[in-house]
C-alpha positions as CSV (number, residue, x, y, z in Angstrom):
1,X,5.7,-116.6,37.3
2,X,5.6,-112.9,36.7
3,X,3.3,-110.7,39.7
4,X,0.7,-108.2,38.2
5,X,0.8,-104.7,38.4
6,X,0.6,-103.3,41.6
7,X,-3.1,-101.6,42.1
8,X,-4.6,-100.2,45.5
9,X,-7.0,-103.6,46.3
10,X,-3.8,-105.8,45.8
11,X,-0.9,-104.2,46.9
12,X,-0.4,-105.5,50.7
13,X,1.1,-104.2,53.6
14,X,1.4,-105.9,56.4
15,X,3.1,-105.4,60.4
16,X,6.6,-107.1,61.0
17,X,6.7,-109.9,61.9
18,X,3.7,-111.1,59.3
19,X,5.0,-111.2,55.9
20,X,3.2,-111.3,52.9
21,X,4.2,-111.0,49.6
22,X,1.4,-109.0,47.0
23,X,-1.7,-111.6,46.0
24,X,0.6,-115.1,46.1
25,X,1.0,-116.2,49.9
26,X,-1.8,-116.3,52.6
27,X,0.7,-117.3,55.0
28,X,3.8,-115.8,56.2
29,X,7.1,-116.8,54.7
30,X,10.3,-117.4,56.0
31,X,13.3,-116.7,53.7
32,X,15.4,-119.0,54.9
33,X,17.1,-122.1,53.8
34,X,16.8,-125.1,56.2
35,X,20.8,-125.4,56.8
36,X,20.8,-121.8,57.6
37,X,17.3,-122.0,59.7
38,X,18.7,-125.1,61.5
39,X,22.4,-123.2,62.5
40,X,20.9,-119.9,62.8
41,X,18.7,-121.6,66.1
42,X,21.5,-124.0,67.3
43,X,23.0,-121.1,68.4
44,X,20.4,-118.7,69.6
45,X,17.8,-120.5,70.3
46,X,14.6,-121.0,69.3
47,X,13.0,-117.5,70.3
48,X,16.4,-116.0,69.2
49,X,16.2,-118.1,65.9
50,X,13.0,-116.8,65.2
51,X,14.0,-113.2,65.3
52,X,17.1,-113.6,63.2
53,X,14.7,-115.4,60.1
54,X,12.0,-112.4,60.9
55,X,15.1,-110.0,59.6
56,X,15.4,-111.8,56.2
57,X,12.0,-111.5,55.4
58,X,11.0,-108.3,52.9
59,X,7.7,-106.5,53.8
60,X,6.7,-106.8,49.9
61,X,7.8,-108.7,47.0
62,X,7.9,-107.1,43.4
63,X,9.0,-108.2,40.1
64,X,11.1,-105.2,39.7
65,X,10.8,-101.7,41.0
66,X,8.5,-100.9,37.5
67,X,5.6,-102.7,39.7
68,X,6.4,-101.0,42.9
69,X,2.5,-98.3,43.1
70,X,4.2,-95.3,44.1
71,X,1.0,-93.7,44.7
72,X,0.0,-96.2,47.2
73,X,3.7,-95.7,49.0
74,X,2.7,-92.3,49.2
75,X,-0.7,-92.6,50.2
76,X,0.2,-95.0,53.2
77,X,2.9,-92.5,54.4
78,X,6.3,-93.3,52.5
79,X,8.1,-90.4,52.0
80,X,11.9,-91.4,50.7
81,X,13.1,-94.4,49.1
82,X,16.4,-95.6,49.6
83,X,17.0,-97.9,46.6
84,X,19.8,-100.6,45.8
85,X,21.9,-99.7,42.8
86,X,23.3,-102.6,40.6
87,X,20.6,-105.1,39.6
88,X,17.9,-103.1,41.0
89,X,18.0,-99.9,38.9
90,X,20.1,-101.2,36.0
91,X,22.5,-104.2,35.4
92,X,25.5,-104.7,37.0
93,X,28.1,-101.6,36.3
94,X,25.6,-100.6,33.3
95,X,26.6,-96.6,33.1
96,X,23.5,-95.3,31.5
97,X,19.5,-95.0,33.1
98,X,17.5,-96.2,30.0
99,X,14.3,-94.2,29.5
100,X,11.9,-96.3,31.3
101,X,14.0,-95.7,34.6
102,X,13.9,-92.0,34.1
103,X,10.2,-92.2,33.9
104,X,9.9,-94.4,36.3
105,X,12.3,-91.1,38.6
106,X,10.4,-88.7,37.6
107,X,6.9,-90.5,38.7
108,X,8.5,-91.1,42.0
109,X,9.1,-87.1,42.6
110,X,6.2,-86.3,41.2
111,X,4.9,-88.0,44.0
112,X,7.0,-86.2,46.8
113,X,9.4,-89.1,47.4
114,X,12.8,-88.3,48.0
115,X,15.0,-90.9,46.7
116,X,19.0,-91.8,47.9
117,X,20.8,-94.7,45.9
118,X,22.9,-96.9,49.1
119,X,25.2,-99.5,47.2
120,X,27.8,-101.3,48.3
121,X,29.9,-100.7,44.9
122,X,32.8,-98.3,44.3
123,X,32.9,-94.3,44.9
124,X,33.2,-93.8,41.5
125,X,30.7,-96.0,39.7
126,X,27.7,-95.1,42.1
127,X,28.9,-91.3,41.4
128,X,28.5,-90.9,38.2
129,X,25.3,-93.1,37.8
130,X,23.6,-91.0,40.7
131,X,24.7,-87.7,39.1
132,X,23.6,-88.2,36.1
133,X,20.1,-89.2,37.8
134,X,20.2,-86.5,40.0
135,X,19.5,-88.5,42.9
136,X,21.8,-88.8,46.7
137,X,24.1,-91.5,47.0
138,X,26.2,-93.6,49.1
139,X,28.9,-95.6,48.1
140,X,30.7,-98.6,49.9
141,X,28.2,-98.8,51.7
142,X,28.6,-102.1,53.7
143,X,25.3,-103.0,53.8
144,X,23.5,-105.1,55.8
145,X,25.3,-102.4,58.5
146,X,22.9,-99.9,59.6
147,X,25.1,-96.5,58.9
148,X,24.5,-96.4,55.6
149,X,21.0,-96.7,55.6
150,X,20.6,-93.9,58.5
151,X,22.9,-91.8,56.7
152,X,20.7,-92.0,53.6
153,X,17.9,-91.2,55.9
154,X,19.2,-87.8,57.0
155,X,20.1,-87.0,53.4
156,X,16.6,-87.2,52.5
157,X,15.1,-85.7,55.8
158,X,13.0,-88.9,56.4
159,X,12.8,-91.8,59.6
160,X,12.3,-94.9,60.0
161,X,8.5,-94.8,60.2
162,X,8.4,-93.3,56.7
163,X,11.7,-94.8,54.3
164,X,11.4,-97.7,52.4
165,X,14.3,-99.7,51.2
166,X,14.3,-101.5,47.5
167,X,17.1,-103.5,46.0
168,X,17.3,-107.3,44.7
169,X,19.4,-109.1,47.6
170,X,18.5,-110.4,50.8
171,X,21.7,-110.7,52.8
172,X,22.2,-106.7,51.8
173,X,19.0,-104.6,51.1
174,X,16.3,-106.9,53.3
175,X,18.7,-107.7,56.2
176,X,20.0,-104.0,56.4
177,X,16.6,-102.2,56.1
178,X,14.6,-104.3,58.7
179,X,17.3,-104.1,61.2
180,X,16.0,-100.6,61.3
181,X,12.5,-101.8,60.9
182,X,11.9,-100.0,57.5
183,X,9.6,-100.8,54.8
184,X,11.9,-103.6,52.6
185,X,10.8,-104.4,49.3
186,X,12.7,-107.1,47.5
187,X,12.6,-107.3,43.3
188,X,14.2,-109.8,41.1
189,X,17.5,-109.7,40.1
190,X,18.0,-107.5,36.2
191,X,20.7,-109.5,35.6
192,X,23.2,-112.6,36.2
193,X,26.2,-110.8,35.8
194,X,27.0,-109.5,39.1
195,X,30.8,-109.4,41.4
196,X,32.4,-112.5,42.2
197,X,31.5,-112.0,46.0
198,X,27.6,-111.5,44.9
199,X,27.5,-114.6,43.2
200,X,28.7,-116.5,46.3
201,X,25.8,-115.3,48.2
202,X,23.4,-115.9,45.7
203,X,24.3,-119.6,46.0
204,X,22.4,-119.3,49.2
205,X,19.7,-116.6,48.5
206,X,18.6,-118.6,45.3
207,X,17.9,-121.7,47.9
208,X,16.1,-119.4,49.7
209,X,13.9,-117.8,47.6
210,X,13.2,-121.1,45.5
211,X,12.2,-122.2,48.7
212,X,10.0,-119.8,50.2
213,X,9.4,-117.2,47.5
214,X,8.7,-119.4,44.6
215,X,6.7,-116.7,42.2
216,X,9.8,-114.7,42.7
217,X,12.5,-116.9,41.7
């Protein structure tokens, strides 16, 4: 099941730790699977447990970025976007931005955004794609840890109040962005080709989000 088109009466914002994703859930989600739910409280307790699950959970969920309403990012205060490279903004290791990504750039200037790409992949790969964007970067950036994510943030001359975080895995982009307590936005997947290590995750994150996000699986 495909989500429509963000517009200003459906696109939904909401305080941590409420959740909602845009016109599909009335409730608040958890994206978690049961196993990990269950361990995660063994061993922090309930309260603990709680707050661990609260920092999986993305502030908004989207198809892909293309349904993210930049104008209503900007008109509730969002003033840089750190965005997820591989999977997110093109396939896996694809070298080239197709034209509806550069369109979908330049709306996001023309709005006042600043933008900084924070992957996880090689120097060199998330290089050459971001130059030839003309957008910041980060590479190796060991996400879920926090460094990267503040570092983008001084790039870009935004804080936490005002940077929002996009990119297509949970245990990364979601985790790493709400342990600063920034807007997270998760989208699907582009592709199924992805590093060995990714796939091993998804394993889990597919549960998950079968689970709890079914209109985004």
């Amino acid at each position: 099941m495909h989500c429509n088109r963000c517009a200003n009466d459906n696109f939904r914002f909401s305080a941590m730790p409420t959740i909602r994703a845009l016109d599909y859930a009335e409730k608040p989600y958890y994206i978690a699977s049961s196993c990990i739910s269950h361990d995660i409280i063994k061993h922090t307790g309930s309260e603990g447990g709680d707050r661990v699950l609260n920092l999986l959970q993305p502030r908004l969920s989207v198809a892909s970025i293309f349904d993210l309403d930049i104008g209503v990012l900007r008109k509730r205060g969002y003033r840089g976007l750190i965005m997820d490279l591989d999977n997110t903004l093109v396939a896996w290791n694809h070298p080239e931005a197709p034209q509806e990504l550069l369109d979908w750039l330049t709306t996001v200037r023309r709005y006042g955004i600043e933008m900084c790409i924070v992957s996880n992949n090689l120097g060199e790969r998330v290089e050459d794609f971001a130059t030839k964007i003309g957008v910041s970067f980060i590479a190796k950036a060991a996400k879920p840890r926090r460094r990267a994510f503040r570092l983008a943030m001084r790039k870009m001359g935004t804080h936490h109040g005002n940077t929002a975080v996009v990119g297509d895995q949970v245990f990364t982009d979601i985790l790493g962005g709400n342990r600063l307590e920034l807007f997270t936005i998760l989208v699907r997947p582009l592709a199924t080709e992805e590093f060995w290590t990714t796939r091993l995750v998804r394993m889990v994150e597919h549960r998950m989000v079968r689970r709890h996000l079914p209109h985004h699986s």
